[in-house]
N, C-alpha and C positions, 0 to 999 in steps of 0.2 A: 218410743221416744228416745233417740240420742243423743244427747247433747255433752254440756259440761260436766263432768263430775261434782259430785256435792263436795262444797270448801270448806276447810275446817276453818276455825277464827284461833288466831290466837293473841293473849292477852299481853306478852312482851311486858314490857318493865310495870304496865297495871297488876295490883293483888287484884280488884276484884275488875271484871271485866265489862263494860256494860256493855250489851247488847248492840253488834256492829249493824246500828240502823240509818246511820251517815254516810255522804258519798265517800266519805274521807276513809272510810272504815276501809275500803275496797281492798288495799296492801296489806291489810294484814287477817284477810280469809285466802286459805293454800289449803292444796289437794293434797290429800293425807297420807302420801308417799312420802313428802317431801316435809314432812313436820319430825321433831322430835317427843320425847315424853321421859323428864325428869322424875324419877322416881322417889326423890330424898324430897322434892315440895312437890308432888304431887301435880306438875303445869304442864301443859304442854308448851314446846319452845317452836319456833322456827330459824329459818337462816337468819332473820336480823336481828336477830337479839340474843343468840350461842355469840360465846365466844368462840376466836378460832386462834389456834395457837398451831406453827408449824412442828409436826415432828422430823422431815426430815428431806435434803434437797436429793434429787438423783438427777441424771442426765436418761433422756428418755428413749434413748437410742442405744449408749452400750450400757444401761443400767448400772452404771458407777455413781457409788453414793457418796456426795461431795459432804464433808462435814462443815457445819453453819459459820466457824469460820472463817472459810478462806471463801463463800459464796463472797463474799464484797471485794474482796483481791480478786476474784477472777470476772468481776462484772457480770456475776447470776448467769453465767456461762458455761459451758464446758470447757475444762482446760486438755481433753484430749481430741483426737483426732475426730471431730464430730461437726461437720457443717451443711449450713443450710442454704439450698440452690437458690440464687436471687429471685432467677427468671419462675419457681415452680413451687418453692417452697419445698421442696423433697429432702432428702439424705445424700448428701454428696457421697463419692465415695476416692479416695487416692488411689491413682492408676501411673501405670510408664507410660512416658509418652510415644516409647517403642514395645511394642507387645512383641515384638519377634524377637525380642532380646533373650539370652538365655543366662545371663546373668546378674540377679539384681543385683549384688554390689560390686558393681561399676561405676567405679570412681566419677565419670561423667554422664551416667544416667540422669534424667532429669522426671521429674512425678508433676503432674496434672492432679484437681480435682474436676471429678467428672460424676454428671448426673443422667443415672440409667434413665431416667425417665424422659425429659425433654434433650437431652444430647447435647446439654449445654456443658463446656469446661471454661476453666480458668484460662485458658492462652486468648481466648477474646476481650479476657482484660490484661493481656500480658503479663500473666503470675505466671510465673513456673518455680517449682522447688528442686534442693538438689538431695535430699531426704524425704525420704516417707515418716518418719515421725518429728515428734516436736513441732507441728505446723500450727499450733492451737498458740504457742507461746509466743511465733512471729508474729500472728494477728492481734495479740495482744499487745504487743510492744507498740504495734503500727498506732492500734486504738489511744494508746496511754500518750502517744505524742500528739494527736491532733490536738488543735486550740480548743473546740467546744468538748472536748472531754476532759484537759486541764481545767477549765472555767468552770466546767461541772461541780470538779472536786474543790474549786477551789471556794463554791456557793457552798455545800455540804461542809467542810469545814468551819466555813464563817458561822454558821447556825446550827450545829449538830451539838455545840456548848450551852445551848441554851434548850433547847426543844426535849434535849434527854433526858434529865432530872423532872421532869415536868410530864413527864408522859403517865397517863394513868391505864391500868389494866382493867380495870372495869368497865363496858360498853356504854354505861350511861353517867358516867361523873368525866366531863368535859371541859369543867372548868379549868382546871390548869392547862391543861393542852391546848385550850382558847386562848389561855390568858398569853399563852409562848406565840401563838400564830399573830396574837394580835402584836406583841412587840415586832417582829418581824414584819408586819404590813406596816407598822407605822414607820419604821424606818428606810423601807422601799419609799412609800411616801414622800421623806424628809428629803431623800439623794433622787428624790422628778421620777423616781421610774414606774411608778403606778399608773395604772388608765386612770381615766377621768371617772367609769362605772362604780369602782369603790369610793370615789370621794360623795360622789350624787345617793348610794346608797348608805353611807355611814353621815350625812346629812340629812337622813330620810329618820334614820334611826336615834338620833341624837334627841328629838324631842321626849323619847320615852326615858323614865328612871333608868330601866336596865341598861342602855346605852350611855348613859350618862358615867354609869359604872363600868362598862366597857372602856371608853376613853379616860379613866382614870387610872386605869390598870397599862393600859396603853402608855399612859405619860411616866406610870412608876419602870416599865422595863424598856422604855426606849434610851433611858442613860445606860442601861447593862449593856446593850447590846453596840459596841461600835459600826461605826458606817465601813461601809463597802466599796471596794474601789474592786475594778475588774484590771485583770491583767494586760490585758490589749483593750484597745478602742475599738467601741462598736461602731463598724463600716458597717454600711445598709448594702448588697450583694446588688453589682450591676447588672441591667440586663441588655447594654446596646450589645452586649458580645453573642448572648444568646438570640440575640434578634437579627441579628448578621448570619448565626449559621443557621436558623430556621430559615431563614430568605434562599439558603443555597442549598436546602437539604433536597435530595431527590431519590428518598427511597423512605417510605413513614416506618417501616420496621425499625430504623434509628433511634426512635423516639420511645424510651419508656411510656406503658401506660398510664395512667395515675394512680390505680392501685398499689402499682408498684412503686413509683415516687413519694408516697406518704408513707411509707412503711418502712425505708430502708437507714434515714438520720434526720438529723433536723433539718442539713442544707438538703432538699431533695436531689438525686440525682435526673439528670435531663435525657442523658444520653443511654444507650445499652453497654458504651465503651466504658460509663464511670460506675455500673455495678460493682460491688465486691461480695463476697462467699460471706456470710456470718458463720460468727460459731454459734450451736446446738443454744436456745437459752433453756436453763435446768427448770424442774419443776419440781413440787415439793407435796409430800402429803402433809393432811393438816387433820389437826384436835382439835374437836369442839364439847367446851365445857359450856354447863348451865350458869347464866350469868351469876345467878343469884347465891347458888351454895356452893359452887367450882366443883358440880358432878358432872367426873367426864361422862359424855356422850358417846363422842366417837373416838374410836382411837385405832386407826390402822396398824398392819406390821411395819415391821422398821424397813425388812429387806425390799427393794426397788421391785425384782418381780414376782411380791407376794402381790395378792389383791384380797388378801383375807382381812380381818378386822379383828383385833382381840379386845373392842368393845363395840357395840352397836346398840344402842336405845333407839329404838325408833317408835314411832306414835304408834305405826299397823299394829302393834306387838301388844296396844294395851286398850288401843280407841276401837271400839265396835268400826264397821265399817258401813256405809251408807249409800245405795243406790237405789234410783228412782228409774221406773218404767213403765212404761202405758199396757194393760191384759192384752191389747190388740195388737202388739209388736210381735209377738210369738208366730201371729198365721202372718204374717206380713215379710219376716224374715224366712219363716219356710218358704212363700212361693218366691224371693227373694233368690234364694237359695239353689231353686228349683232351673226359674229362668235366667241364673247367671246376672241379673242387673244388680246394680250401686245404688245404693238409698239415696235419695236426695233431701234436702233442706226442705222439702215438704212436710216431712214425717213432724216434724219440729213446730211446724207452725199451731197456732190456737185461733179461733175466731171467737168474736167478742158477743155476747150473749150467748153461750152456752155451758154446759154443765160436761165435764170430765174426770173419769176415773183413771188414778194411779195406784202404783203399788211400789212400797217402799219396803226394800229389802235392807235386814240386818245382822250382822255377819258377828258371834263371838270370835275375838282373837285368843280367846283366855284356855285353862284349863279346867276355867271352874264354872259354871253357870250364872247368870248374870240375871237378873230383875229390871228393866228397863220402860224408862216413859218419857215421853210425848210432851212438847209445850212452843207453842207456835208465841211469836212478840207479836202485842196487840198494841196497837198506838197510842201513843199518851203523849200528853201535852197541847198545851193551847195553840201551837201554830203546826200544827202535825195532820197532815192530810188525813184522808180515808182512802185506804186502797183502793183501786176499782175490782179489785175479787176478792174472794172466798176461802180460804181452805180449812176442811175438815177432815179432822186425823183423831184416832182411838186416843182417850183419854187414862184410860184404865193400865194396870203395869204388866206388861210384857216380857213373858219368859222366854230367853235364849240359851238352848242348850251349849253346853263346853264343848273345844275345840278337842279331838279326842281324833284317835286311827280309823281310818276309813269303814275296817272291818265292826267296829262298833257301831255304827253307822245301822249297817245292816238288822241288825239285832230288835231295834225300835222301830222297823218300819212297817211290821205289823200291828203296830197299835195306834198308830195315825190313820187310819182310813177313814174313820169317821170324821178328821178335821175337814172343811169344806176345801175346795181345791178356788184358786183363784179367777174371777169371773163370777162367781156365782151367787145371788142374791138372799137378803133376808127377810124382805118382802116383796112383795111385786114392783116394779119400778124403782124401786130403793136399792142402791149400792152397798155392800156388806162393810162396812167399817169397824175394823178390825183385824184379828191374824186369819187371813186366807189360805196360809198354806207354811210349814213347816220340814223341812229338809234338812237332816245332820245339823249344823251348828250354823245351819238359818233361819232366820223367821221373816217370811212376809208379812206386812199388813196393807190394808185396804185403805185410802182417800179419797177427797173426792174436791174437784176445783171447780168452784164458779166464777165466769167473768160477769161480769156487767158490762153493758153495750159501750160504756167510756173506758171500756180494757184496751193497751195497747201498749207494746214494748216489751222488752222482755218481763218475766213473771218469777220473781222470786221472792221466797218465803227465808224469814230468821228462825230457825227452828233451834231449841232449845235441847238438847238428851241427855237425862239423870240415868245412870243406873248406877245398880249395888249389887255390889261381890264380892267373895267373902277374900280374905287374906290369913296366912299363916304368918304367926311372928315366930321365930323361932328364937327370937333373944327377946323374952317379956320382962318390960322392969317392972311392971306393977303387982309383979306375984304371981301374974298366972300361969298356969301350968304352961309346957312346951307344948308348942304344937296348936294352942286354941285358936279357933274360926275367930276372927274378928269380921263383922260387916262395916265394910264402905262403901262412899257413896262418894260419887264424882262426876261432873256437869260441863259441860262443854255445849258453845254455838256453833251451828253451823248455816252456812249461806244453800236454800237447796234449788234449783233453779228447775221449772217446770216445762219451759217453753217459750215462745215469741207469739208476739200478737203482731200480725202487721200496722203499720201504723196507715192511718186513714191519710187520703186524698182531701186535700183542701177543695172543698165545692165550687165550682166557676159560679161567679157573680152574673157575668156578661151574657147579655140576652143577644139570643142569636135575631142577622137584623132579615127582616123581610122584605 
């Protein structure tokens, strides 16, 4: 059985977490690569709930690392010689537009940007330069005079006095930073420029307290904030002129695709002649701390082409690891193997009334040995279904040896032979539930899933895993000695998914006629 891997849950701005048994829970169970693990509170974190703080912008092309702030003078751009093909997205690159010339500085030489990959250059939009460097600074000049990038600065301006002071660093205290968004809607509002969408939904909302309080907040920062007049009058963009030369046009390569018209400004271009080169936009690595105690996470190098990390917490490092597979996958993937074929979405499937063995593998990341158990969510409450299946999983705790060198490995495998290998029963007909087989710093154990005839859809279990391991304190405030074993113990859900059941055929009513 291959399907999804098992999701971890995480508990995000919740201390304690309850059980993701709601559809809604769905966003916040993630595959365990992708999780973090705060050490100083003990949680596991994810992407939505770290903070992420930039440490640093580069250009991704000659790895010049632009300091944070001239990134806003240069429009999150490269200011060197760095641009990007209209038509391909590639790396431009400066060329002569006489290659037989034998001397570049020739007063009347002229340079091209030119793309090795599609054979596109600038003379198709009639650019030409009469220097090879400094071309990052024309295109910026060019940019800084259009209208919708004055108008730009000139919005950012009118609101960046109010939005700043207000901004909070915390991912879940909102309120000031709502309280600034909300003055600013309300005064788009006051000068007609809102849709009609926000007045029907902040009428929607107006009946409850907290909205109530919203629009109070709203009336107190709509005198801070003055009204806005735009620099030019908005003219709505004619189209009898483009309608006139699509009438005449007799060659479709003329015409941008649309991928490429959304992508390129706000007024789309139409034509292949109104392309232009962008410059390189920069990217940045980023820090993420724990929301709750600001312990960094992650924290890359500074230099642009390191890819190292001088910190890395990550969840693999401290969360056992969890994988589900059927005993009969094993001979299934050898003659797999054998004959060259691709598994299909059959392997996955369950049928409803029958009884299935799994085995669930668990993987110490630690260095110490771990004591480990088992706890499936049983339903509760008065409007809470009853599953249409089964599962049973060892109840008892479960030893998983430390993550140790391969060659130590070796050393113990003479004293496992008598553990039973996987497959094999503890009475006749009965499936062994329990540890079926142990390997280095795995432990399998044995399940077993029943459907009932009204099973159908996919089949997932909330599984619950405590275990305890010991830890060294090496700084004890309580007196004790250096060095002493402390036991803890740490719990985590997770989402574990078994399989599909097809879902049934609605039965034809209609009698066949004679």
């Amino acid at each position: 059985m291959s399907g999804p891997p098992v999701l971890y849950h995480c508990p995000c701005s919740q201390l304690h977490a309850p059980p993701p048994s709601l559809p809604s829970a769905a966003n916040q169970s993630h595959p365990l690569e992708t999780l973090y693990f705060c050490p100083e509170c003990d949680a596991i974190r994810c992407a939505r709930c770290v903070s992420v703080e930039v440490s640093t912008y580069y250009c991704p092309n000659c790895l010049f690392e632009v300091p944070s702030a001239s990134v806003r003078a240069e429009k999150n751009r490269c200011a060197r010689n760095c641009f990007v093909c209209p038509a391909c997205s590639n790396t431009l690159q400066t060329v002569s537009m006489d290659p037989s010339s034998s001397t570049p500085s020739d007063p009347g030489e002229k340079y091209i940007l030119y793309c090795t990959y599609c054979r596109w250059d600038s003379t198709l939009v009639a650019m030409t330069f009469d220097k090879p460097q400094g071309l990052a600074s024309q295109f910026q000049k060019i940019e800084d005079d259009s209208p919708s990038m004055r108008e730009l600065e000139r919005l950012r301006d009118h609101f960046e006095p109010l939005l700043r002071p207000r901004t909070s660093l915390h991912p879940y205290t909102h309120a000031r930073s709502s309280s600034a968004n909300n003055a600013a809607l309300a005064t788009l509002r006051r000068d007609g420029r809102d849709t009609h969408g926000h007045g029907m939904r902040a009428s929607r909302l107006g009946r409850s307290g907290r909205a109530r309080d919203v629009e109070r907040e709203k009336e107190k920062y709509e005198d801070d904030l003055p009204s806005y007049k735009s620099i030019t009058a908005p003219d709505e963009p004619s189209e009898q002129e483009d309608i006139s030369l699509l009438r005449s046009l007799t060659e479709v390569d003329d015409i941008l695709p649309l991928s490429q018209q959304q992508t390129d400004s706000w007024i789309p271009p139409l034509y292949m002649t109104d392309q232009r080169p962008l410059r390189l936009p920069l990217q940045s690595k980023k820090s993420k701390r724990c929301p709750a105690c600001r312990h960094i996470l992650i924290r890359p190098e500074q230099k642009a082409q390191s890819t190292k990390f001088k910190v890395k917490i990550v969840a693999a490092n401290y969360l056992p690891a969890l994988e589900v597979s059927r005993p009969e996958d094993a001979s299934v993937s050898h003659v797999r193997r054998r004959t060259g074929t691709v598994g299909s979405s059959g392997e996955m499937e369950l049928h409803a009334g029958r009884s299935y063995h799994f085995v669930l593998a668990l993987t110490n990341p630690l260095y110490d040995p771990i004591n480990l158990r088992l706890g499936l969510q049983q339903p509760s409450g008065e409007g809470t279904s009853k599953p249409h299946f089964a599962v049973h999983l060892p109840t008892n705790t479960i030893g998983v040896a430390a993550f140790t060198d391969v060659w130590d490995y070796d050393e113990d495998e003479a004293g496992e032979e008598d553990v039973p290998r996987a497959g094999q029963k503890d009475l006749p007909g009965r499936w062994k539930l329990g540890v079926v087989e142990r390997k280095a710093n795995t432990t399998k154990v044995g399940g077993e899933l029943v459907l009932s005839r009204e099973a159908q859809g996919d089949v997932k279990v909330n599984l619950l895993v405590t275990y305890t391991y010991k830890s060294e304190d090496s700084q004890a405030a309580d007196g004790k000695e250096k060095g002493e074993a402390e036991l803890k113990t740490f719990a985590f859900w997770t989402v574990v998914w078994l399989g599909t059941v097809p879902l049934r055929q609605p039965e034809s009513t209609s009698q066949p006629v004679s």
